[in-house]
Each structure stands twice: as structure tokens, then as C-alpha cells.
C-alpha positions as CSV (number, residue, x, y, z in Angstrom):
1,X,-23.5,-26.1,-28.5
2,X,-22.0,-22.8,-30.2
3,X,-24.8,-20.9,-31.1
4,X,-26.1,-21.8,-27.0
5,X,-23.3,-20.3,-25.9
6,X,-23.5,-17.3,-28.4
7,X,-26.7,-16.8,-27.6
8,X,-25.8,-16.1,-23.6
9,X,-23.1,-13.9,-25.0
10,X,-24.1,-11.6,-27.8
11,X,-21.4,-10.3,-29.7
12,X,-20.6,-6.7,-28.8
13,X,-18.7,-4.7,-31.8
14,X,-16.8,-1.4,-31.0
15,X,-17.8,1.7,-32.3
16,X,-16.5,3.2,-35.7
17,X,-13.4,5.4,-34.9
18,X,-13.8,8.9,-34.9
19,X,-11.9,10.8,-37.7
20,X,-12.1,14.2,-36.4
21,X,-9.7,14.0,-33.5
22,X,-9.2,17.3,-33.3
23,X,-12.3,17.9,-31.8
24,X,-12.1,15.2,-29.7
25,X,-9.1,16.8,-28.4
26,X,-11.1,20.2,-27.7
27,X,-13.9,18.2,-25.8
28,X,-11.1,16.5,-23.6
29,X,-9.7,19.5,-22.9
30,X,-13.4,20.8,-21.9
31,X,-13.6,18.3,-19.7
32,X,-10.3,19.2,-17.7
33,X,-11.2,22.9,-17.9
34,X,-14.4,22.1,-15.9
35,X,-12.5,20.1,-13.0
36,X,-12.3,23.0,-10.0
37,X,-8.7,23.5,-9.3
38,X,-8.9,23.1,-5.6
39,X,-9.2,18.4,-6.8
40,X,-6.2,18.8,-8.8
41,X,-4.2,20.5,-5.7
42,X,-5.4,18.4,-3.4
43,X,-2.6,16.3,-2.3
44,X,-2.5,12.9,0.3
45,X,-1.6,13.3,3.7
46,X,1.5,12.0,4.8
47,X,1.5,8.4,6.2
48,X,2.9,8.7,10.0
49,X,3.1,4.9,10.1
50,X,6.0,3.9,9.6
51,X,8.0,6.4,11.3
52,X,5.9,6.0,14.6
53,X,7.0,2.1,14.5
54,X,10.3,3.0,13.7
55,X,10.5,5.5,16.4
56,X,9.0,2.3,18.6
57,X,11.6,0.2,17.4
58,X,14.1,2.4,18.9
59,X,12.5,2.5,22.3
60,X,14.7,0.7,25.5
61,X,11.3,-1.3,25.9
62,X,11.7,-2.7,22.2
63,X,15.7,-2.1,21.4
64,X,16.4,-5.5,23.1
65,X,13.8,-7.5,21.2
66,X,14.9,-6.3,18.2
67,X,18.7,-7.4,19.0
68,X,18.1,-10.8,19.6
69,X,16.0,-10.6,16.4
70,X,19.1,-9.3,14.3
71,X,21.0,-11.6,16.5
72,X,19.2,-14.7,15.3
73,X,18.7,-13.2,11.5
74,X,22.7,-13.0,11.4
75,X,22.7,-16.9,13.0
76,X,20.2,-18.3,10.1
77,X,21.5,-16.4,7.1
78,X,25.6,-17.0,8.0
79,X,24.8,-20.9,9.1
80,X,22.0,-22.0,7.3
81,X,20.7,-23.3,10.5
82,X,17.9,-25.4,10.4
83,X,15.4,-23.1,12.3
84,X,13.5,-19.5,11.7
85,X,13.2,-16.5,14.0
86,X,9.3,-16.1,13.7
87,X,9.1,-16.6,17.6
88,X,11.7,-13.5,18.1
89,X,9.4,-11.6,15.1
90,X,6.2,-12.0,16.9
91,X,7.8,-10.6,20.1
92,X,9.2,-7.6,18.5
93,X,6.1,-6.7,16.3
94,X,4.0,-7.2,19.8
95,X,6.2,-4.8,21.4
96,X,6.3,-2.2,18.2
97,X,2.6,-2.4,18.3
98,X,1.6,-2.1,21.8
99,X,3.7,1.3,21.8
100,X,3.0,2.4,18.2
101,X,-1.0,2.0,18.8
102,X,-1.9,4.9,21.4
103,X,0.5,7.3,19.4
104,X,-2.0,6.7,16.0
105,X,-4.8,7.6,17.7
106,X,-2.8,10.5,19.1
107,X,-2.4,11.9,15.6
108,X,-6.1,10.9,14.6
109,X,-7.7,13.4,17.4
């Protein structure tokens, strides 16, 4: 049964290790000399996200909805009710979203 399974899977042996590491260390730096400087500036754009949601959070449309959300956070954590406030989640992430969603595509044109 070994040598069927060895013979699906060959044996695979690393190479020897290199003694001159000094000019592996020149080839590496090569290699890093020959990368255009304009891929190692190029940085990520900011992620506009989570401060558009935020900002949606705040709005009078949303600022009630996320009161009685905080509301019933306070009443499950401090009583250990028997109950969770997924209903009052849903309804506050519906109302983040339907005001965040036009503003990304905003920022996208």
C-alpha cells in the first residue's frame, strides 16, 4: 500500500543551499534595481466607505433608527434580556445603505 501511494507522490528533495550568499545578495538587489520607481510609489486609494456610512448614520432619516438600536443594545447587555436587536440592525443598515449607495457611485464617476 506504501510504495502505491509513493508512487502517486514522488518524493521531491530541495535543492543544495547556495554557499556564496553574497552574490545572491547582489542578484536580489538586481532584481529590485530593475523594478521602475513609479510601482514602488504607487500607493492605494483611500477607502470612502466607511465614512460615507458614517456620515449616513448621522442623517435625521437614519439618527432615529440608530437610537432605538443603542436603545435596545443598552436593554440586552444591562439585563441580559432574553431577546436580540437583529430586527432594529436590519432597519438601520437598510436605511445606511439606501443613503450611502447613490453617494459611492458619486465618487466612482
Amino acid at each position: 500500500m506504501l510504495s502505491f501511494i509513493a508512487d502517486l507522490f514522488p518524493a521531491v528533495y530541495a535543492e543544495e543551499k547556495r554557499e556564496d550568499t553574497a552574490s545572491a545578495a547582489a542578484e536580489e538587489q538586481e532584481e529590485a534595481a530593475e523594478v521602475p520607481a513609479a510601482e514602488e510609489e504607487e500607493e492605494e486609494p483611500e477607502d470612502i466607505k466607511p465614512t460615507i456610512e458614517e456620515a449616513c448614520g448621522e442623517t435625521s432619516a437614519c439618527a432615529p433608527l440608530k437610537h432605538h438600536l443603542d436603545e435596545c443594545t443598552r436593554r440586552v447587555q444591562g439585563e441580559g434580556a432574553h431577546e436580540d436587536c437583529i430586527e432594529e440592525l436590519y432597519h438601520f443598515l437598510h436605511c445606511v445603505n439606501e443613503c450611502a449607495v447613490p453617494k459611492y457611485f458619486d465618487k466612482l464617476v
